[in-house]
LOTIRO-944008 format. One line per 2 residues: their letters; for each residue x, y, z of N, C-alpha, C. Coordinates in pm, 1 decimal. Each point is the difference from the previous one (the first is absolute). Layout:
A> X,Y,Z,X,Y,Z,X,Y,Z; ...
***
This chain:
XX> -961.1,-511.3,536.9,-52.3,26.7,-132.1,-4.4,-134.0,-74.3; -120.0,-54.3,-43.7,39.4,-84.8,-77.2,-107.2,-4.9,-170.1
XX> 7.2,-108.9,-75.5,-132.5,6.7,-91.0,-77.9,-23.1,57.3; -137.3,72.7,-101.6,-102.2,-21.9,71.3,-118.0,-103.2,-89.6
XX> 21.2,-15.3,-119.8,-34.7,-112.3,-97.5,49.1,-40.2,-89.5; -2.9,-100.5,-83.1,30.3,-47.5,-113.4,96.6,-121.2,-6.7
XX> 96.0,-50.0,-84.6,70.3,-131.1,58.7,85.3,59.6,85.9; 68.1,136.9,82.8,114.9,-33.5,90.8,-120.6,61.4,102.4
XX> -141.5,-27.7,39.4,-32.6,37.4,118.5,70.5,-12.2,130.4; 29.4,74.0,126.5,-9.1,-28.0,84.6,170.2,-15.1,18.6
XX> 75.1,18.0,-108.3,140.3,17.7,-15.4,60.0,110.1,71.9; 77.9,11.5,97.2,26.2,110.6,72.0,104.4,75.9,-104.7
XX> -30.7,170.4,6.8,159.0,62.0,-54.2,80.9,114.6,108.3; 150.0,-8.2,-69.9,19.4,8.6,92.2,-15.9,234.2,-36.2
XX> 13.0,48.8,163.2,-69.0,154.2,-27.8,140.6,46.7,-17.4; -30.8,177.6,-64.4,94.9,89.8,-16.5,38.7,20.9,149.8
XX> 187.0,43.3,28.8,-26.2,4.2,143.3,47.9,174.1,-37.1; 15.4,79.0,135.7,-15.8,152.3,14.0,-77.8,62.0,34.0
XX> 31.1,141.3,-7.4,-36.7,110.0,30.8,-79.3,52.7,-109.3; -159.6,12.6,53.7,-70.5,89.7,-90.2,-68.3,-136.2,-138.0
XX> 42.1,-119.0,55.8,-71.0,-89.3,-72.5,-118.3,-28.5,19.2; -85.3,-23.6,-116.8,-124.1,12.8,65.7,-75.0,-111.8,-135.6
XX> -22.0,-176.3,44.6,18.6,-19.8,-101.7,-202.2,2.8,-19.1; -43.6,-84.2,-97.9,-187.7,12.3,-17.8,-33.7,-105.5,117.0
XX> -85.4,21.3,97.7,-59.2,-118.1,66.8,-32.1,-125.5,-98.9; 25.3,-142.9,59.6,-118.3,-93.2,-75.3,-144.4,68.8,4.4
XX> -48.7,37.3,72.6,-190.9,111.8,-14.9,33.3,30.7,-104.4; 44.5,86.5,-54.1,-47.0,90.5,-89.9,115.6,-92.8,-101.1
XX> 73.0,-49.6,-21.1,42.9,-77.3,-121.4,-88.4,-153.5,-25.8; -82.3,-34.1,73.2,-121.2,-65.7,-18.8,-116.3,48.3,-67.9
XX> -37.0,153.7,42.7,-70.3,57.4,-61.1,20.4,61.5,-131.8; 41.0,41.0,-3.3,119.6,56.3,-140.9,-8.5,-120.5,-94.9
XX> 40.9,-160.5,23.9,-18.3,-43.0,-95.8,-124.5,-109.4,-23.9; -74.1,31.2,110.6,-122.9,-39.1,-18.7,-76.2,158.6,-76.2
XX> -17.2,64.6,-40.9,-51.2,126.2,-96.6,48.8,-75.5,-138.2; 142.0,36.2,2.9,43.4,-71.1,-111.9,-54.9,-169.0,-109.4
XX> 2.7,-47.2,97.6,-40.7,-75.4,-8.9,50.8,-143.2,-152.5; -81.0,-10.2,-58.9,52.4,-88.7,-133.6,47.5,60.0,-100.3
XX> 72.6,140.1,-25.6,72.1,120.8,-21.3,114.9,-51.1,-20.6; 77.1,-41.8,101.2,133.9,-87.0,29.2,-15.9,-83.4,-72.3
XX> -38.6,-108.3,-47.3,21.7,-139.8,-56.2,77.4,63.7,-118.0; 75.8,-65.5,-17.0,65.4,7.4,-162.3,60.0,156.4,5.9
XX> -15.2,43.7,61.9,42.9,131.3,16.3,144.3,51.5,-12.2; 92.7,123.1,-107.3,142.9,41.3,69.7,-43.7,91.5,68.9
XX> 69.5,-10.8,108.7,14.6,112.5,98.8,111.2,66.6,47.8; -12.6,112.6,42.4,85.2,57.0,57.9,5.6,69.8,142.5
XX> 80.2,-26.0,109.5,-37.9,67.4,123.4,130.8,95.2,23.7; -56.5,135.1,-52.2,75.7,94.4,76.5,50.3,20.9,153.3
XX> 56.1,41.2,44.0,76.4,12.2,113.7,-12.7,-132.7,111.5; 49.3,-73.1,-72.6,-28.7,-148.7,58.1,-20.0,-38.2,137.0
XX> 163.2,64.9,5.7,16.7,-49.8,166.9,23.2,-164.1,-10.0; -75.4,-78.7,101.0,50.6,-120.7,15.3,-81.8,-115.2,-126.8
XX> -81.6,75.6,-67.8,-63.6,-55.2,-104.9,-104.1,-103.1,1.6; -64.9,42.7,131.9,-144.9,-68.3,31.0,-82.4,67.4,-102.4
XX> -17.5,84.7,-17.4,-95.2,26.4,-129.3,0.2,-105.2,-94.9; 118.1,39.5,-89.5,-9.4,-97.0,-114.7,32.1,-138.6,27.8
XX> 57.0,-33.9,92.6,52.6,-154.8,33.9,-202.5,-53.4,29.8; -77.4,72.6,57.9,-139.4,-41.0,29.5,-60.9,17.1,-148.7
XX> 48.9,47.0,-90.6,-81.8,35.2,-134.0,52.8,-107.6,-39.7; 96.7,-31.8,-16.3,54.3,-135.2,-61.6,-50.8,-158.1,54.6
XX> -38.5,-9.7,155.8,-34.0,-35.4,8.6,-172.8,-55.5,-6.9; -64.5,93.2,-34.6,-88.9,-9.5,-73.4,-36.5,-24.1,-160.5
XX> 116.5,-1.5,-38.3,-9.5,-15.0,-172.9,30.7,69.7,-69.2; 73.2,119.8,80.1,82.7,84.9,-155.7,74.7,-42.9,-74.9
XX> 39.0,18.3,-118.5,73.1,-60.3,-45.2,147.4,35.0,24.5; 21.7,142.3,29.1,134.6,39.1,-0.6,12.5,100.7,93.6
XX> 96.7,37.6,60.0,-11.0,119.1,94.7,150.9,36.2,-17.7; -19.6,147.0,-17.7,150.8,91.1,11.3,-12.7,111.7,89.0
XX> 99.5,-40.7,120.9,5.2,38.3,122.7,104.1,174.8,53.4; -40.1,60.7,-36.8,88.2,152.2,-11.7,-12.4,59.3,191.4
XX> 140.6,-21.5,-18.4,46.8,41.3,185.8,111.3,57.7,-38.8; 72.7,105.4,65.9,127.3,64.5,43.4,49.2,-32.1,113.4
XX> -28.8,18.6,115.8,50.0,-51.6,115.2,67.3,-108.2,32.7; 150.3,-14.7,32.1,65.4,-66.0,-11.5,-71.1,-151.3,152.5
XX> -44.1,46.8,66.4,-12.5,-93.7,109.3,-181.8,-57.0,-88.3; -69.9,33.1,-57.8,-87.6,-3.4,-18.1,9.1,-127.1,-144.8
XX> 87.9,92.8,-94.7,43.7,-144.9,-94.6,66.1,-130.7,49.9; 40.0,-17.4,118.8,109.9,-138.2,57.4,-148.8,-33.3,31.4
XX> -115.1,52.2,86.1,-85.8,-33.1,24.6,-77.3,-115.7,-116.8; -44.3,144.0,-95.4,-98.6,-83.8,-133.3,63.5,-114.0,-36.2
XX> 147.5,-18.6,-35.5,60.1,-116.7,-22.5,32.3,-117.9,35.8; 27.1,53.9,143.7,-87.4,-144.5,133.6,-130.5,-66.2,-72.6
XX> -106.8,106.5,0.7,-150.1,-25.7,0.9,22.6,-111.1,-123.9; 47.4,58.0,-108.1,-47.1,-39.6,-117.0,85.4,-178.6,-7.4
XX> 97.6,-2.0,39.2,99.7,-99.2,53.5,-100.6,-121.6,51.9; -41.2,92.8,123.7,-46.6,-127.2,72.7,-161.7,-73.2,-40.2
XX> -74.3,72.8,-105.7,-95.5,-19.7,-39.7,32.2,-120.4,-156.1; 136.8,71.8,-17.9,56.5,-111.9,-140.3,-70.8,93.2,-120.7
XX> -75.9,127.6,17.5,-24.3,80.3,-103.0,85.1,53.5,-89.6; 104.1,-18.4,-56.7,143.7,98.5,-53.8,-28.4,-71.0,-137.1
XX> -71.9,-56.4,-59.7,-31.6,-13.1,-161.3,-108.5,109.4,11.2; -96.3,34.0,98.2,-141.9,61.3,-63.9,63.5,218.8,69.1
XX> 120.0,-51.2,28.7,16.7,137.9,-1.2,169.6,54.6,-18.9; -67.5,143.2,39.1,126.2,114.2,-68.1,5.1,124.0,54.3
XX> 109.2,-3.4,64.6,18.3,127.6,122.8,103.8,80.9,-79.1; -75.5,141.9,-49.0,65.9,145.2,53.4,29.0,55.7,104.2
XX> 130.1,-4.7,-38.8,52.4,90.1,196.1,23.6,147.2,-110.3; -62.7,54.3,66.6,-35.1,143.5,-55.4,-138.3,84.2,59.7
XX> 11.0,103.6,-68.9,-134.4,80.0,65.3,-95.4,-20.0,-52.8; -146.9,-0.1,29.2,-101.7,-49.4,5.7,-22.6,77.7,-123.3
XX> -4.3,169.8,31.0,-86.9,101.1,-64.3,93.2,20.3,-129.9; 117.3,-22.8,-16.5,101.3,12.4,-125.0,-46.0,-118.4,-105.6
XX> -4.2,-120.0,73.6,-45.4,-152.1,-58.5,-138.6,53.8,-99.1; -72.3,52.3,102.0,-165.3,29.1,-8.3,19.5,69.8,-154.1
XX> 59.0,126.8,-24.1,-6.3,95.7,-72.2,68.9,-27.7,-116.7; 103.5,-118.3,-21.1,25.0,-79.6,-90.5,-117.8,-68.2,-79.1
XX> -115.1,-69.9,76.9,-65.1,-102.8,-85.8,-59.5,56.7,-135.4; -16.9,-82.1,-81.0,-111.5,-11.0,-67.9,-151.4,-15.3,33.3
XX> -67.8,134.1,-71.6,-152.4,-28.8,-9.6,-6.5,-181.3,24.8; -95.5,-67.3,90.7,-47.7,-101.3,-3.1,94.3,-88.0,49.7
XX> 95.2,23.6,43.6,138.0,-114.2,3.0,-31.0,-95.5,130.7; -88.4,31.5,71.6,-39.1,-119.4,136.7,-182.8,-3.8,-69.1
XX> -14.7,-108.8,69.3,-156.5,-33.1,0.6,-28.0,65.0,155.1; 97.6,-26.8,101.2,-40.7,52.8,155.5,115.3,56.5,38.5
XX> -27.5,144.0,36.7,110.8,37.7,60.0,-40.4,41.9,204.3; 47.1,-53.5,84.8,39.4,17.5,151.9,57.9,42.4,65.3
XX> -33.4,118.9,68.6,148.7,100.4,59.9,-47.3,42.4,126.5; 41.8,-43.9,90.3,10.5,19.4,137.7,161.0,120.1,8.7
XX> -14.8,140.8,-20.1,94.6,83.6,27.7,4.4,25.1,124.0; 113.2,58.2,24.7,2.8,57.8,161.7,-75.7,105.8,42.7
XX> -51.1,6.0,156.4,-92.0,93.6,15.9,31.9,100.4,18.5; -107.3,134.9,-48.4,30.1,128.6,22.2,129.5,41.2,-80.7
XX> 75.2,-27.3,-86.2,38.0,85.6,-115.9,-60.1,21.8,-106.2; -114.0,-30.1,-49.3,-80.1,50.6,-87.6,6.2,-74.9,-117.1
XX> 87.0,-114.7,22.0,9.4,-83.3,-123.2,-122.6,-62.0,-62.0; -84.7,-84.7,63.1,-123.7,-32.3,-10.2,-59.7,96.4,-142.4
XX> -46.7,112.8,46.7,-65.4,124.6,-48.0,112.9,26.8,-151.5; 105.1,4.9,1.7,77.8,9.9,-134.6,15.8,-99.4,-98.7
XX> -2.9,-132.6,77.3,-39.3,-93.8,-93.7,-137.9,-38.0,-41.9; -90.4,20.9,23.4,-135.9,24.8,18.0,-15.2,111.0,-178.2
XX> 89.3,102.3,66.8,27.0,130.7,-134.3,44.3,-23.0,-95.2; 151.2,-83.7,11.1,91.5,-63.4,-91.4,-90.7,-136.2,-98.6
XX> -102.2,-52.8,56.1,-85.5,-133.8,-72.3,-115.5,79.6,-68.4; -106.4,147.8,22.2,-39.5,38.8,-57.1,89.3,85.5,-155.3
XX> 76.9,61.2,7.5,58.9,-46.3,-115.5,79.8,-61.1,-50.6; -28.1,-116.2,16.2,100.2,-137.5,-82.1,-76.9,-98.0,90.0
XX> -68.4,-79.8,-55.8,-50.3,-98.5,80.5,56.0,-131.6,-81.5; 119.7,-22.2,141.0,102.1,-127.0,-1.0,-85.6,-114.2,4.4
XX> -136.9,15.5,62.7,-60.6,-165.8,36.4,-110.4,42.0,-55.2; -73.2,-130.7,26.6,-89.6,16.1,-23.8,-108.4,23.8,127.9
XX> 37.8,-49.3,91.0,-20.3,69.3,153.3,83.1,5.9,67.0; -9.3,122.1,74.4,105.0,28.4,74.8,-63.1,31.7,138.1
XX> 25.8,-68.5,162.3,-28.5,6.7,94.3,120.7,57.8,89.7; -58.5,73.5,115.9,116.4,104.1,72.1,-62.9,-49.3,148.2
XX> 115.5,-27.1,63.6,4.1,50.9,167.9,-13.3,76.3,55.9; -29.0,111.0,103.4,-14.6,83.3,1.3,-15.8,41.6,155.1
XX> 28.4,121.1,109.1,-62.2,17.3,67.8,-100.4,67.4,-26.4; -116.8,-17.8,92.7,-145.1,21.6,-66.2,-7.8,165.6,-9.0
XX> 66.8,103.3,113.9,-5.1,117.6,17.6,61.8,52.4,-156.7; 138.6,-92.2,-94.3,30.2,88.8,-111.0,-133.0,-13.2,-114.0
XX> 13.8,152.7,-49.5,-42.3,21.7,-126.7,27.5,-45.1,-115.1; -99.1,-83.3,-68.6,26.1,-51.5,-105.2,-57.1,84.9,-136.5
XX> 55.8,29.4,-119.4,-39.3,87.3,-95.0,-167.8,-29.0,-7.8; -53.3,87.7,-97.8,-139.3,-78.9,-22.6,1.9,-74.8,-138.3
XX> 12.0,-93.4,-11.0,31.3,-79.5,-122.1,-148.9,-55.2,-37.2; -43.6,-29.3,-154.9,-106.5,-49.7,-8.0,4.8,-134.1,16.0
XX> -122.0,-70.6,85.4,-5.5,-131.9,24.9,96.7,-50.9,107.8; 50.8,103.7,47.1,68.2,-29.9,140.6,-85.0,-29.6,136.4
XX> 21.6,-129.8,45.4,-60.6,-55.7,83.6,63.0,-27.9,134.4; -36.6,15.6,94.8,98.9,-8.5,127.5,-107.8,-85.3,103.3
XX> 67.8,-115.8,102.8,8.1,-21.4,96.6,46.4,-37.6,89.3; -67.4,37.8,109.6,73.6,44.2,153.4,29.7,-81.8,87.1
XX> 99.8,-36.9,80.6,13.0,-122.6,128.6,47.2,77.1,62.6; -49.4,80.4,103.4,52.8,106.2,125.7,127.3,101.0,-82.7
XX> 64.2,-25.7,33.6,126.5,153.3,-18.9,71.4,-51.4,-213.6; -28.7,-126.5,12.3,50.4,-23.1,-110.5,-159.1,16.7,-127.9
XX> 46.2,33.0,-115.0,-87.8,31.8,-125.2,77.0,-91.9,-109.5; -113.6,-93.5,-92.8,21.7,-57.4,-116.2,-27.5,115.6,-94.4
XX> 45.4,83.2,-117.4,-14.3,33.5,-91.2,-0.4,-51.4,-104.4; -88.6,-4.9,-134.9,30.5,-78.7,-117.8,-52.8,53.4,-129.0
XX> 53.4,1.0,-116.2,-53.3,53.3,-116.6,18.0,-62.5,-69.7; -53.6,-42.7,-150.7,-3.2,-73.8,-65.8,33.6,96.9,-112.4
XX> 73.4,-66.9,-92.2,30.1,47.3,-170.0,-148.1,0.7,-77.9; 25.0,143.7,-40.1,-115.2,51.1,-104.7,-31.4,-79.6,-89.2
X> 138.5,-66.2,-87.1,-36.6,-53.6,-134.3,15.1,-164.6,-5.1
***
């Protein structure tokens, strides 16, 4: 796993190890933030269910301005903290060890410019936070991981695409 642009290109990190880990390919975290695109610059963000924190450690490396990293998993946070360690990122961020969807249901209307959540597959999390951002929209976009087979609500302006078994979902704030 490593970045895939910006100043730490080509920086290896290190992966979640276990059972049932399953972290985003570079494919589709290339693609993902090539959509995105100049979105990120200047951007706070937030990446739900982190894991080893290639999401946001790659958002940052593109120009976010800030990233707050929400993981529970105890082998998964020693992980992000490696990552963030060995990149020298620990001014441009801020790790919740806590639950993703508790964190989530806390925010404030508007409180990220980008929110990123790669949840685990097949518990239905995806689809509830998806529910949980139509009423209360924490970001101002909010993008989901997904396996492609789960159901996602029908949200207006919900846009999805596909890389084989995995699905980008994304919605943008109304106001």
């Amino acid at each position: 796993m490593r970045i895939i642009a910006g100043r730490w290109r080509g920086h290896r990190l290190k992966a979640v190890r276990g059972r049932g880990v399953r972290p985003t390919t570079d494919r589709v975290r290339e693609a993902w933030m090539a959509v995105i695109g100049g979105d990120v610059e200047g951007a706070k963000v937030v990446d739900l269910f982190a894991g080893s924190g290639a999401l946001g450690l790659e958002a940052l490396s593109r120009g976010a301005a800030e990233v707050v990293f929400v993981e529970r998993a105890k082998n998964a946070l020693t992980t992000l903290r490696a990552n963030i360690k060995l990149l020298g990122a620990g001014g441009e961020c801020r790790i919740v060890a806590g639950d993703a969807m508790a964190f989530a249901r806390r925010l404030s209307e508007g409180a990220f410019d980008l929110a990123l959540a790669d949840p685990p597959y097949d518990l239905g999390l995806g689809q509830r936070l998806l529910e949980l951002f139509a009423e209360k929209e924490f970001a101002q976009e909010l993008w989901v991981e997904h396996r492609s087979s789960e159901a996602m609500p029908p949200l207006p302006g919900l846009r999805q695409r596909r890389y084989g078994d995995t699905t980008l979902t994304t919605v943008k704030r109304d106001g």
